[in-house]
Structure formats: structure tokens, C-alpha cells
C-alpha positions as CSV (number, residue, x, y, z in Angstrom):
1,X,83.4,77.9,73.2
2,X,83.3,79.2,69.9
3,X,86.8,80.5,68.0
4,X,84.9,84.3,68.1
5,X,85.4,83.7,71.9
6,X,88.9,82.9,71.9
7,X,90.0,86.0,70.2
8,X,87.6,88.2,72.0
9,X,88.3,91.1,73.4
10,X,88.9,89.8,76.6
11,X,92.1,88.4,74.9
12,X,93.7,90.5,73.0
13,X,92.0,94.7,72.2
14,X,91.8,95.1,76.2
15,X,95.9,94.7,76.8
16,X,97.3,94.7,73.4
17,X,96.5,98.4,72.5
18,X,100.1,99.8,71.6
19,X,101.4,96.5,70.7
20,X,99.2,95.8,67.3
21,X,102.5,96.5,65.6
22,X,104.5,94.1,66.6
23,X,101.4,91.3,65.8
24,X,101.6,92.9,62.5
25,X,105.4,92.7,61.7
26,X,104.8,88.7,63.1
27,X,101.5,87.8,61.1
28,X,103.9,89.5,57.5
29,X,106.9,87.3,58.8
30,X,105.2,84.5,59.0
31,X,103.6,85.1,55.3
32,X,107.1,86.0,53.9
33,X,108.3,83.2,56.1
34,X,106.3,80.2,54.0
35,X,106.6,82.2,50.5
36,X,110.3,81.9,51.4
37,X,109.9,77.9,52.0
38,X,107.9,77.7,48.8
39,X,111.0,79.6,47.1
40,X,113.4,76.8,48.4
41,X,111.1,74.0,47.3
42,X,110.8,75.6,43.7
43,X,114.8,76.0,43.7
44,X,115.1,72.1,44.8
45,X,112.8,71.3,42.0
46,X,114.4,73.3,39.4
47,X,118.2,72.2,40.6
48,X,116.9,68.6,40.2
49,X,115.5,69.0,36.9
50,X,118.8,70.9,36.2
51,X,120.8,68.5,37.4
52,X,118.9,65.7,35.4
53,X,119.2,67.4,32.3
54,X,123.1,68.6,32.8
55,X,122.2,72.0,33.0
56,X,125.5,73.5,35.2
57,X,124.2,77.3,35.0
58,X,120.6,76.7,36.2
59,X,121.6,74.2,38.5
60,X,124.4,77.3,40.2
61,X,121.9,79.8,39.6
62,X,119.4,77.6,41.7
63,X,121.6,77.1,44.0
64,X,122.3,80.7,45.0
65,X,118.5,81.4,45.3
66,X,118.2,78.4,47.4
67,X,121.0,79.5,49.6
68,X,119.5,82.8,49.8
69,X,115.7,81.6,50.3
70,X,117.6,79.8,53.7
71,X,119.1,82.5,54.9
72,X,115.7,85.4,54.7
73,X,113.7,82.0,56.2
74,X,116.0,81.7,59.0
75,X,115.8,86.1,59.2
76,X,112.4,85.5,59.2
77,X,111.6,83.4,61.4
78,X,113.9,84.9,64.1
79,X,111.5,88.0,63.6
80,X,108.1,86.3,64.2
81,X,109.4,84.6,67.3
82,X,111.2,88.5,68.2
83,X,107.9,90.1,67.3
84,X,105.2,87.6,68.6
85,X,107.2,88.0,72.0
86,X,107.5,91.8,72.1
87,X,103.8,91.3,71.4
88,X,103.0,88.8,74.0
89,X,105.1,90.3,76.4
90,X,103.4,93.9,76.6
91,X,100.4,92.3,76.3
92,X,101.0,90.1,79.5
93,X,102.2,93.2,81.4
94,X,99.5,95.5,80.1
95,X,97.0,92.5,81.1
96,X,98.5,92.4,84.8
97,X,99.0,95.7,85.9
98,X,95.6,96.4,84.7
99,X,94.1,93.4,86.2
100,X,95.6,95.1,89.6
101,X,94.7,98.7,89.0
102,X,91.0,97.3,88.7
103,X,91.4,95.5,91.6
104,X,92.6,98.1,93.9
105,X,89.3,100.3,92.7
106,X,87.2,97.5,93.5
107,X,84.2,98.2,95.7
108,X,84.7,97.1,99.0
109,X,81.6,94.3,99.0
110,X,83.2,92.9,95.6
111,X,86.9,92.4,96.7
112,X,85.4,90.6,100.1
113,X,83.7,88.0,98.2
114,X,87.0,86.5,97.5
115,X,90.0,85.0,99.6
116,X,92.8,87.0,99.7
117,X,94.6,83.3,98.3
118,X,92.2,83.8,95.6
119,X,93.1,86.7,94.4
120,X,96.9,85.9,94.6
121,X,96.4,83.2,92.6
122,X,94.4,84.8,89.7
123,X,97.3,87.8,89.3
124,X,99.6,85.1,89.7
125,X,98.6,81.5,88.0
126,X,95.8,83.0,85.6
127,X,97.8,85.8,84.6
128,X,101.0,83.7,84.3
129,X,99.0,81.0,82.1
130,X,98.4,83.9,80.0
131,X,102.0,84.8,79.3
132,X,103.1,81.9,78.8
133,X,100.6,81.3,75.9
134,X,101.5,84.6,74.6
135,X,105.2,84.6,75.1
136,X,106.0,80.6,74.0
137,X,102.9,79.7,71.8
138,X,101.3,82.6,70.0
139,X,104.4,82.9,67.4
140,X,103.9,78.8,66.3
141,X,100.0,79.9,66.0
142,X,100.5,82.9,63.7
143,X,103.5,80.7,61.7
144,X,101.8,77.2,62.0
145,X,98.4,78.2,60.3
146,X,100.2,80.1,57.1
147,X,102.7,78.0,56.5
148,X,100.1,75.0,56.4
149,X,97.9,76.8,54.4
150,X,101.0,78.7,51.9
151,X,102.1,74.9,51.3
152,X,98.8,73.5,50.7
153,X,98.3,75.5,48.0
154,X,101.8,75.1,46.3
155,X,101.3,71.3,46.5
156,X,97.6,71.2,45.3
157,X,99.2,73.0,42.2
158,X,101.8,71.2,42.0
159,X,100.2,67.5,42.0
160,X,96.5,67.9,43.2
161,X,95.9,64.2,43.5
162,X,98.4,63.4,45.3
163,X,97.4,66.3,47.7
164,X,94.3,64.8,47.9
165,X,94.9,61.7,48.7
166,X,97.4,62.7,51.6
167,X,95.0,65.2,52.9
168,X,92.1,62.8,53.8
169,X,93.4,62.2,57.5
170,X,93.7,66.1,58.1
171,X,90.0,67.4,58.3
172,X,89.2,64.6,60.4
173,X,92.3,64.6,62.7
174,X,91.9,68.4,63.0
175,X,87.7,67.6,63.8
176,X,88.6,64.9,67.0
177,X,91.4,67.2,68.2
178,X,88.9,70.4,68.1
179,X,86.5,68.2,69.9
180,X,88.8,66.7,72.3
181,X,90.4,70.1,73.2
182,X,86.6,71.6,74.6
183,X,87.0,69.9,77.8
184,X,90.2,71.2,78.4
185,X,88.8,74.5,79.2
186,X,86.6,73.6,81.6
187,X,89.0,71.4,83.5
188,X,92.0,73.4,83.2
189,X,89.2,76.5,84.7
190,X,88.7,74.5,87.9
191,X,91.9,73.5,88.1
192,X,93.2,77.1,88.3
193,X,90.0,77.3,90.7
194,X,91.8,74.6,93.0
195,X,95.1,76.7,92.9
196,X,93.5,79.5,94.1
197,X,92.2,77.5,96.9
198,X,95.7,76.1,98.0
199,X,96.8,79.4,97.6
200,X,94.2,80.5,99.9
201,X,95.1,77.6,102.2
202,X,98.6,78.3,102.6
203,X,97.8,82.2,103.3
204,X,95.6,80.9,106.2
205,X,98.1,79.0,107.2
206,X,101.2,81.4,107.5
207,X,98.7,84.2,109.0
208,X,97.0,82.0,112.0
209,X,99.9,80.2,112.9
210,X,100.0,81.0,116.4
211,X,95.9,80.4,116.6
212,X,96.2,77.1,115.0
213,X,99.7,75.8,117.4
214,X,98.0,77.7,120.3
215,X,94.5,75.4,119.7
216,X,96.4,72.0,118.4
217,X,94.6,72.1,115.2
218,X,97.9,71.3,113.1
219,X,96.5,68.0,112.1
220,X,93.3,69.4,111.2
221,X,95.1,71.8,109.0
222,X,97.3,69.3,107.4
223,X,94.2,67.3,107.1
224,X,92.4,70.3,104.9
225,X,95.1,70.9,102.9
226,X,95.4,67.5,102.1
227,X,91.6,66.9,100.7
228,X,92.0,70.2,98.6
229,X,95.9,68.9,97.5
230,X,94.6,65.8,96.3
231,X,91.6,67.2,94.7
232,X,94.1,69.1,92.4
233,X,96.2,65.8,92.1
234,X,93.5,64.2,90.4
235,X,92.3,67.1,88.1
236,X,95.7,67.7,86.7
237,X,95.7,64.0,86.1
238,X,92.0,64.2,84.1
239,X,94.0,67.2,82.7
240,X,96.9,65.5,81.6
241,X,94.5,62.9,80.6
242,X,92.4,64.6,77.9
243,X,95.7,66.5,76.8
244,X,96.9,63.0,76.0
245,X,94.5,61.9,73.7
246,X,95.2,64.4,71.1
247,X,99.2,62.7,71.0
248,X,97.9,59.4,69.1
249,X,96.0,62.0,66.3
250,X,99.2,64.1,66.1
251,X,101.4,60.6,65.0
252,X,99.0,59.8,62.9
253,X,98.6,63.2,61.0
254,X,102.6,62.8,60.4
255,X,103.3,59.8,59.4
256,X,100.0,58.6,57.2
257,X,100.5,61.3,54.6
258,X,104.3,60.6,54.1
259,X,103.4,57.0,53.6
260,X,100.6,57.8,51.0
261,X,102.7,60.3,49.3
262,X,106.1,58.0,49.2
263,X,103.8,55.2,47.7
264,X,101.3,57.1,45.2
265,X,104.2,59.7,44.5
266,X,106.6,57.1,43.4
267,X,103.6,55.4,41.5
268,X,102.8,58.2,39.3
269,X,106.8,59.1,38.7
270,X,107.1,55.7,37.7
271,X,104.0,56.3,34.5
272,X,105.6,59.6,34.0
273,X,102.5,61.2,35.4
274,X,104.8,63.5,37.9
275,X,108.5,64.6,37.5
276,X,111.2,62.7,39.8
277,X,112.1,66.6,40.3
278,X,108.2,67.6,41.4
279,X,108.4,64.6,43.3
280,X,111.4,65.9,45.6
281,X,110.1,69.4,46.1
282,X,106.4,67.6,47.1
283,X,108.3,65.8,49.6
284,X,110.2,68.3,51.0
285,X,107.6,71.1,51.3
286,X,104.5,68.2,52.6
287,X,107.3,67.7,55.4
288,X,106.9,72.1,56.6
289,X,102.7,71.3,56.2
290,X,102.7,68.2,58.2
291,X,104.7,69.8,60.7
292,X,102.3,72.9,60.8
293,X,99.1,70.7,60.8
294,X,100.2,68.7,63.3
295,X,101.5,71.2,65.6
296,X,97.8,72.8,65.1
297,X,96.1,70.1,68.4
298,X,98.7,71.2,71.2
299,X,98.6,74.9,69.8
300,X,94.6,74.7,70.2
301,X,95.2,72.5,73.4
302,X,97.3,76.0,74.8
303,X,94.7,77.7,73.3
304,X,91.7,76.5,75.6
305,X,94.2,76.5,78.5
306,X,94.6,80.4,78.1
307,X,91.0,80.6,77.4
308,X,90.3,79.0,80.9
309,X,92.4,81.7,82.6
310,X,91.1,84.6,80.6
311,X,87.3,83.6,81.7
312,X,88.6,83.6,85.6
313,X,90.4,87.4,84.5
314,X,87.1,88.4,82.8
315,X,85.1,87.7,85.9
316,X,87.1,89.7,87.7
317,X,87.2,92.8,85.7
318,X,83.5,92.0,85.7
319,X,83.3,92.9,89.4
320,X,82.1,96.7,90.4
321,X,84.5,99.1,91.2
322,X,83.8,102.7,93.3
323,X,82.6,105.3,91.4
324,X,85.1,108.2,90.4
325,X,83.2,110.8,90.0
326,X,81.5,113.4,92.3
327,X,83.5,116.7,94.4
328,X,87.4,115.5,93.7
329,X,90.3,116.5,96.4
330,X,90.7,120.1,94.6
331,X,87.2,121.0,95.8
332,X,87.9,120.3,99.0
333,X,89.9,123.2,99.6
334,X,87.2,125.4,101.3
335,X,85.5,122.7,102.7
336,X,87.2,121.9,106.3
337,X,86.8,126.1,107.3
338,X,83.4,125.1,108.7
339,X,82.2,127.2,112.1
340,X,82.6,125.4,115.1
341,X,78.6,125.7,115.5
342,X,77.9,123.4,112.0
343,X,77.9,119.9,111.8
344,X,81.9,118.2,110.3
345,X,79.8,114.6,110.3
346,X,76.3,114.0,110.1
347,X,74.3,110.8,109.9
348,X,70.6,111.5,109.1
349,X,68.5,108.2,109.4
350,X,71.0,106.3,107.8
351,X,70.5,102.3,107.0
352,X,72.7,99.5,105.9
353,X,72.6,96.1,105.7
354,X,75.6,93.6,104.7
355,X,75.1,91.7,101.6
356,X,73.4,88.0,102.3
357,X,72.6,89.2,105.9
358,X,68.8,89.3,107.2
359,X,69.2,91.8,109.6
360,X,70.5,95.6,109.6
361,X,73.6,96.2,110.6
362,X,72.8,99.8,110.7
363,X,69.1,100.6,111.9
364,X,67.9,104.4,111.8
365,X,71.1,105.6,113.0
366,X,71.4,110.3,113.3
367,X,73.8,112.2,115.0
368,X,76.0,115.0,114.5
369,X,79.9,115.5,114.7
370,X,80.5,119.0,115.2
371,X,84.4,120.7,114.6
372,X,87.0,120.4,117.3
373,X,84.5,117.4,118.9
374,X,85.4,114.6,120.5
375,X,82.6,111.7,119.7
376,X,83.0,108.4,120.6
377,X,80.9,105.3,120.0
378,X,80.6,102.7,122.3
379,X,78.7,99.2,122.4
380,X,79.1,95.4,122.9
381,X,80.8,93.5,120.2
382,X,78.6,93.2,116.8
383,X,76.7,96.3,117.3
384,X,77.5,98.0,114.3
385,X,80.5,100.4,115.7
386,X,82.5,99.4,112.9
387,X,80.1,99.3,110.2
388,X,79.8,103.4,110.8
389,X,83.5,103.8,110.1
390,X,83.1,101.6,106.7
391,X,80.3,103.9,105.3
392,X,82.3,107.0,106.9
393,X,85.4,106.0,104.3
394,X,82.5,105.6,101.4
395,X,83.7,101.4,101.7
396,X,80.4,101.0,101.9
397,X,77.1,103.1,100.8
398,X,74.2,103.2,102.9
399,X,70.8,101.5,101.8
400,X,69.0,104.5,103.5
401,X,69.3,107.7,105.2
402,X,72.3,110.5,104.1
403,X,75.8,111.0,105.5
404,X,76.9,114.5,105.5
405,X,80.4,115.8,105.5
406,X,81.1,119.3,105.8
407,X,77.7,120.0,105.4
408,X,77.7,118.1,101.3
409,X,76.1,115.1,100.9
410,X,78.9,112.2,101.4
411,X,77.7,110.8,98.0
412,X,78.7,113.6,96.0
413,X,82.1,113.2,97.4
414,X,84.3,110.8,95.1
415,X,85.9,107.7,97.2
416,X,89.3,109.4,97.2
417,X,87.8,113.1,98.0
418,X,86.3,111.7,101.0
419,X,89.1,110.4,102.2
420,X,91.2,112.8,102.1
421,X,89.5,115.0,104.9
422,X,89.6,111.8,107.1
423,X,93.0,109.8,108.9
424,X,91.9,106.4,110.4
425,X,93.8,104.3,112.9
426,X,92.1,100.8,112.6
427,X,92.5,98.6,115.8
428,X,94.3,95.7,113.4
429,X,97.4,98.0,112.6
430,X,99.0,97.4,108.9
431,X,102.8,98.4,108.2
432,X,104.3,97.3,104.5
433,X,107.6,95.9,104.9
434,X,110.5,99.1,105.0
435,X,111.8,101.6,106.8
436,X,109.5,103.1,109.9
437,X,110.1,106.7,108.0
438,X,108.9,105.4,104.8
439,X,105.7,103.6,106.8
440,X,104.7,107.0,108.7
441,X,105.1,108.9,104.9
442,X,102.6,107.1,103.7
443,X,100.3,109.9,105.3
444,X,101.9,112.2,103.1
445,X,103.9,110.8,100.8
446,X,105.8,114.0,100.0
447,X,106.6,115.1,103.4
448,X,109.9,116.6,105.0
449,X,111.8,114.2,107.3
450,X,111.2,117.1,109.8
451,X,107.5,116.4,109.4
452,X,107.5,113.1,109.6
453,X,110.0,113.3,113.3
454,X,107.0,116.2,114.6
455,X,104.2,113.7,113.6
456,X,105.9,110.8,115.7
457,X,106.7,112.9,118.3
458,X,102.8,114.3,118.0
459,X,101.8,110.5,118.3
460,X,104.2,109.4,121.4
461,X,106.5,107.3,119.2
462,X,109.5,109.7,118.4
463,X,110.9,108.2,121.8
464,X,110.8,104.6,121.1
465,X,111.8,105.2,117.7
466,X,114.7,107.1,118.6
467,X,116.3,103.6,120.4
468,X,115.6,101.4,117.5
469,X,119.2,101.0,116.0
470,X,118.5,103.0,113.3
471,X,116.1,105.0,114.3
472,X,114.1,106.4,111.8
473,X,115.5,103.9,108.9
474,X,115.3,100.8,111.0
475,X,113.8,98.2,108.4
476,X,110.6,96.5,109.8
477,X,109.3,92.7,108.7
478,X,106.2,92.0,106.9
479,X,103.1,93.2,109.4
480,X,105.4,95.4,111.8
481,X,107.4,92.0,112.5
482,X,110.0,93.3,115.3
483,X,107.5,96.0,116.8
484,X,104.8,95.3,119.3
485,X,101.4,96.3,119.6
486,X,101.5,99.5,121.2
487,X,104.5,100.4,118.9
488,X,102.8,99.7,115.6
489,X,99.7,101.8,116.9
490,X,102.0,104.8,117.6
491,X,103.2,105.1,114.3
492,X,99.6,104.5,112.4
493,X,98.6,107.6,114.8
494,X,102.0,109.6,113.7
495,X,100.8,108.7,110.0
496,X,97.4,109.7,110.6
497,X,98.3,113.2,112.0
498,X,101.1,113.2,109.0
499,X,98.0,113.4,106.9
500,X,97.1,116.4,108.1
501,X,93.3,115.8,107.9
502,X,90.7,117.4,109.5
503,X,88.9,114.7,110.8
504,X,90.8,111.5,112.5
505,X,88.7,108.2,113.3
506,X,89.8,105.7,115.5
507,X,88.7,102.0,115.2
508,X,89.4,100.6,118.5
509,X,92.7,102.4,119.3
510,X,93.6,100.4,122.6
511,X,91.5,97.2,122.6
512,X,94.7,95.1,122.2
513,X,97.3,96.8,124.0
514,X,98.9,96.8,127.1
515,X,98.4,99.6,129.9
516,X,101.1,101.4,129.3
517,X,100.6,101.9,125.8
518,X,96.7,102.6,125.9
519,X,98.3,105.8,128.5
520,X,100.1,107.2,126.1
521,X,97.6,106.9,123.3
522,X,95.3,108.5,125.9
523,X,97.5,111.4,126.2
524,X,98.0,111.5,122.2
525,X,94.1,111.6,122.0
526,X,94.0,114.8,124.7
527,X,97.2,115.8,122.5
528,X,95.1,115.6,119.2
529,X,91.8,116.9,120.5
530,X,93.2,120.7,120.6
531,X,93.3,120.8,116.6
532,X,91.5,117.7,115.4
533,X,87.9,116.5,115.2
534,X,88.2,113.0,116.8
535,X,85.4,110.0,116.3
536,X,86.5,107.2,118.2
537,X,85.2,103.9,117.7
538,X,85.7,101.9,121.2
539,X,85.5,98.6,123.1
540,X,87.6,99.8,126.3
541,X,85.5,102.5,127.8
542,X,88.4,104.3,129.8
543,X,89.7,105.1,126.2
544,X,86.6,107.6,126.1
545,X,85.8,108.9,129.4
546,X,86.6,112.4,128.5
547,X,84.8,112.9,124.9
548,X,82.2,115.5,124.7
549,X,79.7,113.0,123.0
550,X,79.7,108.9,124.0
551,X,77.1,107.5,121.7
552,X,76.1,103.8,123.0
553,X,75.3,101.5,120.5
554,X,73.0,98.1,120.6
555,X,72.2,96.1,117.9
556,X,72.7,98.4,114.8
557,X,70.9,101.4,116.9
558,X,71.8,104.4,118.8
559,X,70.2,103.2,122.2
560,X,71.7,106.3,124.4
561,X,74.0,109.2,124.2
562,X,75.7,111.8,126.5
563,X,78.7,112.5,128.2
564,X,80.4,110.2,130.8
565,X,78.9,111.4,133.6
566,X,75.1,111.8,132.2
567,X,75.7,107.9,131.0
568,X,76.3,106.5,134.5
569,X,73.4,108.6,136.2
570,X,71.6,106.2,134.1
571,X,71.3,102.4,134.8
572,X,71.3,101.9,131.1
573,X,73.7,99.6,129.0
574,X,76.5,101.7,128.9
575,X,76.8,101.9,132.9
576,X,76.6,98.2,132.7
577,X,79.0,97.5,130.5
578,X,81.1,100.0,132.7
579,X,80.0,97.7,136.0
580,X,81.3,95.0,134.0
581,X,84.4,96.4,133.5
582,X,85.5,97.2,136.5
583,X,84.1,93.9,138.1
584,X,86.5,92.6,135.1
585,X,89.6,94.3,136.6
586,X,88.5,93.6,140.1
């Protein structure tokens, strides 16, 4: 990786727009800072020339300067660190939070390429790697470099051979530790790649508990997790291992050159080729440029190390994300006023087929969703119920065909448009930790409390809510923890009629709950019906006896469609997956 790289844009213009400032005020510190170290050097020398000579006014007047040359270095550099961190800090925190934005725009194929474990680890690890470097190490890069450079100079004026003669280890230390450093990018890259992977591990874990106690697969796990845990183990030690061989250069590049200098220095003072005085200030000023070229390895070191994390970021910004543009919520004002007679949904030989798959998961499919409808799809497992819903919400785009909504091409919708004229209640039901209130307002986030109670009671879950021991503002654990099934379905449907959209699609409403609950879900769907267009994705055919439209669906196509009693005056597949269900309950 070439320097041009590690300053690219990726680095720094992308998340340090606002901030330039402070990297200015901390690159003129750190300038002022080595003049200022210069200035002390210059007073030592002229003190011990005056102090040689019996001078008593110079030597006082040197003294002050020094004193003061002390006092703006220390002010100094308490501003590059205060600066380089202000820096480094809104630069992390601009880096982040756009790193998330991005990834909550992200097309629906791009963010299911990755584990969920994955992507915790790259806002996490990757971005944290980042900080650090910027926070802890980018005021020692800006200082480090100047001052080694600012002290060069003064010394190569001062006595140029002896500068010459100390300097023949630096090139060549810098070269090996250059060299050395380039594998630390790639290994410290795959080692963040590992993380991700444990991360991902442990999700899996904490998520499939029960599966995994329920199947015995415990050791197995533990098993896993060990192979992947040592794999990391043993990259962080060919890690720690490269890291280490820069140490050995880093001793040498602070030690030879005080050796040289102590030995040739006193040499020429002794023939009266270089003032005792000289001599001092050389000493004390090659002590600030060893110290800066040697701190130059580890800084390049947590230079590649950020580098590593940055390429992971940059692949992810890489990734697609939905397209914005197209009819926005605004225009959708007019929209839903459509005649009962015209089409709310409409499919017209639409395609689609899932990325790395061979076979369509949507084949030819056409039918039309009129207002005030109810439509329900029906079919064995794998079908392609699901994948309707997915293109419905614009997760997806179709590889053929048009999808209609309100009688406008779905495409010229944006994603966020669309979705606004369509509440979903997926089978898999997803509450954020809070209070129930807060969970049903995320339909409409700036709705009365009186709403929200009229929604819940709308959805059959005012009267469980109502025994809760704080009703409304009852707190509830990470994925509904402390509510069942049925429970955690009520309130998606209270937030989905909170929303107040026209349309409401439901992704297998009652495949996992218990009889009770899937009646009064039935009764919120007969409820519902009276002012809502209802599409309803189902497994359990008694959810969808009394729909207008059953649409039966095998292998990606539309294989039959009527109401329930025209279906089961047919012996086709949906009267036999309605034998089998009653042979199931028998």
C-alpha cells in the first residue's frame, strides 16, 4: 500500500469535513512546537558559551529565553495533543454515524450478504481501531515528523559531519521498518475479519439458544467456536510477531547515534573543530530527533493497523444502497383516493430471482389488489409467498414484469414513498427494548397516547395490556422478552393500524400462535377489513377462509385462484393442502 493510500480519502476528506481546523491549529503547534525546542537548544548553547567566557548578563538573559522557550513548548504541545484529539475525535464520530446511516440505506441483497456478527464487528472493532489511531496516535504523527525534520536541519547547520555520521543508521532503519510494517495490514485485515466471525458466533449463539439445548449441539458449538477462537489466537500471535521485529530497529536507531555523536563530538571539541558549547546544544536537541525518528516504526506500525480497518469500512460504503429518488411521501397525498373499481396492487408478469440462485423465485406472476379487498396468498412452504411481500416493500426489485401501486409504476415510487402507503405485520414479530407505548408509536411516531390506546384496542391488545403492571409503560426485554407470541403479534397489528396506511400486508399472521390468539387476530382481520385493503400472506388456511381472493401459489407461480368455496370445488393443490390440514388436526 502506497503512502497516497493511507491518507486517502477514505481516511480523512470523507469524516473530517468541519474538523480541518483543528488538524490545522495541530500541524502549526507542532511547527512552533520544534522552533520552540530549537530556541532552547540555541539558549543552552549561548548560556554555555556565556558561562565559559564569564559573561553574567548573557548567561541571565539566556536564561530567561530558555525558561520561556519551556514554558510556550510545554503550551504547545498541550495544544497539538488538545487539537489532534478534537480532530480525531469528530472525525471517529463523523466516520461511525455515517458508516451506520449508509448501512441502514443499504439495499436489502447487499446488507444480507453479511452476518449480522459481521456487521457489529465492523461498526464496532473497525471503527474503534480507527479512533484509537486518531484519538492516541495521530498527534505523535503530525509532532514526530516536524520535530525530526526541524532538528535535522538545526544540527546539519550546526555541525554537518557529525550529522552525517550519526544519520547513516536512519534511512536504513526507517527502509526495514517501512518494509516490515506492509504485512501488518494484511494480517491485522484478517484478523479484524476473524473478530467479525466470533462476533458472528456469539450472536448465533445467544439467539438459538433454545435450538441448540433443545438438539444437544452444545458441544458442537463449543467445538466451532473453538476452531474460529484459536484461529484468531494464532493471527494476533503472527501479529504480535511482525510488530515485534520493528522493536530491535527502534533500540538501535536510539542508541547508535548517541554513541557516534558522544565519540566523534568529543573528538572534534578536543582539535577545536566544534565548541564544547555546540557540542551540548547538538546533544541535547539529537536527543528530541532520535526520539521522533524512532517513534516513526510503531507510528507507521498504527498506521497500517488503521489502514486495515479503513479497507474493511471502505468495502462497506462500497456496497449499493436504495435509490432515493422517484414520487416522495408528499406526492402521495392524492394517491390512496382511488375508486373501489381500480386496481390498489398490481403485479403484471412480474419475475425475480434471488442472487446466486438457479431458479425463479417469482415466475410470470399477475394479479390485481383492488381497494377495500381482502387477498390472500396461500402455498406450501418455499413457494415464493414471501418473496411477493419483499418486492411489495421495494426490498427487492423485480428482474421482470411491473408492480403497480395506485395505478404508478412501483419503481417510480422512492423506497420510503412506497412504504408509507403499506403497514406490514411479519410472522417473526420484532419489538426494540422500551415501553409497549413507545413500541406501538413507532407506527406514528408522533401520535397521541389516545391514538395509540384506539390502535391497541383496534388490534385486540388494549385488554391484555391493560393487566400488565404498568400498562401502557410496562418496559419489555430485548425481542418482546416477557410477552408471548400472540401478545407480541397484537401489538405489531396495533402499530400497523397506528400507521394509518392504506394498505396492510400480513406475512404469516398466525403460523406460530396458539388458538386463541389466531381467534382474535381473526376477528382483528374482519375488524380491519371494513377500512383497510388487506393482502395476507398465509401458511394456516383457516386464517383466510373469508378473503374475497385466495391466490394459491406453487413453485414461484400462481397455479390457481378464487374464493374459498370455488378452491375446494376443485381437487387442486389448495383443497389438498386443506385435506391435509384437517387430517392434521384430526
Amino acid at each position: 500500500m502506497s503512502f497516497k493510500e493511507l491518507i486517502s480519502p477514505s481516511i480523512l476528506n470523507r469524516s473530517a469535513k468541519g474538523s480541518r481546523r483543528y488538524l490545522l491549529i495541530a500541524v502549526t503547534a507542532a511547527i512552533c512546537g520544534a522552533l520552540a525546542e530549537m530556541a532552547i537548544a540555541l539558549s543552552i548553547m549561548r548560556l554555555a558559551d556565556a558561562g565559559l567566557s564569564g559573561d553574567e548578563n548573557t548567561a541571565i538573559r539566556m536564561s530567561i529565553y530558555m525558561s520561556a522557550a519551556v514554558i510556550v513548548g510545554f503550551l504547545l504541545k498541550f495544544s497539538i495533543k488538545a487539537a489532534a484529539t478534537r480532530f480525531g475525535a469528530n472525525t471517529a464520530y463523523k466516520l461511525r454515524s455515517s458508516l451506520f446511516a449508509h448501512m441502514t440505506k443499504l439495499k436489502q441483497s447487499e446488507a444480507e450478504s453479511r452476518h449480522a456478527g459481521d456487521w457489529m464487528s465492523v461498526l464496532s472493532n473497525d471503527a474503534f481501531a480507527i479512533e484509537q489511531f486518531f484519538t492516541y496516535h495521530l498527534c505523535n504523527l503530525l509532532f514526530h515528523p516536524i520535530m525530526a525534520t526541524g532538528t535535522f536541519i538545526f544540527l546539519f547547520l550546526l555541525q554537518w559531519k557529525l550529522v552525517l555520521l550519526c544519520c547513516l543508521i536512519i534511512p536504513l532503519s526507517l527502509l526495514i521498518s517501512w518494509q516490515l510494517g506492509k504485512p501488518i495490514i494484511r494480517q491485522s485485515q484478517q484478523l479484524q475479519e476473524i473478530e467479525g466471525t466470533i462476533n458472528s458466533q456469539i450472536q448465533d449463539a445467544v439467539l438459538g439458544q433454545a435450538l441448540i439445548k433443545s438438539y444437544g449441539r452444545q458441544n458442537w458449538l463449543r467445538e466451532r467456536f473453538e476452531r474460529v477462537l484459536k484461529k484468531g489466537l494464532f493471527k494476533s500471535f503472527d501479529l504480535e510477531r511482525q510488530r515485534s521485529l520493528i522493536i530491535p530497529w527502534q533500540i538501535l536507531l536510539q542508541t547508535l547515534p548517541f554513541a557516534m555523536c558522544i565519540l566523534y563530538g568529543g573528538w572534534l571539541a578536543i582539535h577545536g573543530d566544534m565548541r564544547p558549547a555546540a557540542l551540548l546544544a547538538f546533544i541535547y536537541l539529537l536527543g528530541y530527533c532520535i526520539q521522533s525518528a524512532s517513534a516513526l516504526p510503531e507510528l507507521i506500525n498504527q498506521l497500517f493497523v488503521a489502514a486495515g480497518a479503513v479497507r474493511r469500512l471502505d468495502q462497506i460504503m462500497d456496497y449499493r444502497t436504495e435509490d432515493d429518488t422517484g414520487t416522495t411521501v408528499a406526492d402521495n397525498e392524492d394517491r390512496t383516493s382511488t375508486d373501489e373499481s381500480e386496481s390498489v396492487i398490481s403485479f403484471n408478469d412480474v419475475n425475480f430471482q434471488y442472487a446466486g440462485r438457479s431458479v425463479l423465485a417469482l415466475n410470470d406472476i399477475t394479479y390485481d389488489v383492488r381497494k377495500g379487498q381482502f387477498v390472500a396468498i396461500v402455498g406450501p412452504s418455499g413457494s415464493g409467498k414471501s418473496t411477493i411481500m419483499k418486492l411489495l416493500s421495494k426490498l427487492y426489485e423485480p428482474n421482470g414484469g411491473e408492480i403497480r401501486l395506485f395505478g404508478k409504476p412501483l419503481a417510480d415510487y422512492n423506497p420510503q414513498a412506497a412504504r408509507s402507503m403499506i403497514s406490514f405485520v411479519k410472522q417473526h414479530t420484532f419489538l426494540f427494548p422500551g415501553t409497549i407505548l413507545d413500541n406501538i408509536r413507532h407506527g406514528k411516531p408522533l401520535a397521541t397516547d389516545r391514538e395509540v390506546i384506539e390502535a391497541s384496542i383496534a388490534a385486540g391488545a388494549d385488554a391484555f395490556i391493560q393487566q400488565l403492571s404498568e400498562s401502557y409503560l410496562t418496559q419489555i426485554g430485548e425481542r418482546g422478552a416477557g410477552l408471548s407470541g400472540g401478545q407480541m403479534q397484537r401489538i405489531a397489528i396495533a402499530r400497523a393500524l397506528l400507521k394509518e396506511a392504506p394498505i396492510i400486508v400480513f406475512d404469516e399472521p398466525t403460523s406460530a400462535l396458539d388458538g386463541e390468539s389466531e381467534a382474535i387476530i381473526q376477528e382483528t382481520l374482519r375488524q380491519v377489513r371494513r377500512e383497510k385493503t388487506i393482502l395476507v400472506i398465509a401458511h394456516r388456511l383457516s386464517t383466510v377462509q373469508d378473503a374475497d381472493l385466495i391466490l394459491v401459489m406453487d413453485q414461484g407461480r400462481i397455479v390457481e385462484s378464487g374464493t374459498h368455496e370455488q378452491l375446494m370445488r376443485h381437487s387442486g393443490l389448495y383443497s389438498g393442502l386443506h385435506q391435509n390440514l384437517l387430517e392434521g388436526v384430526s
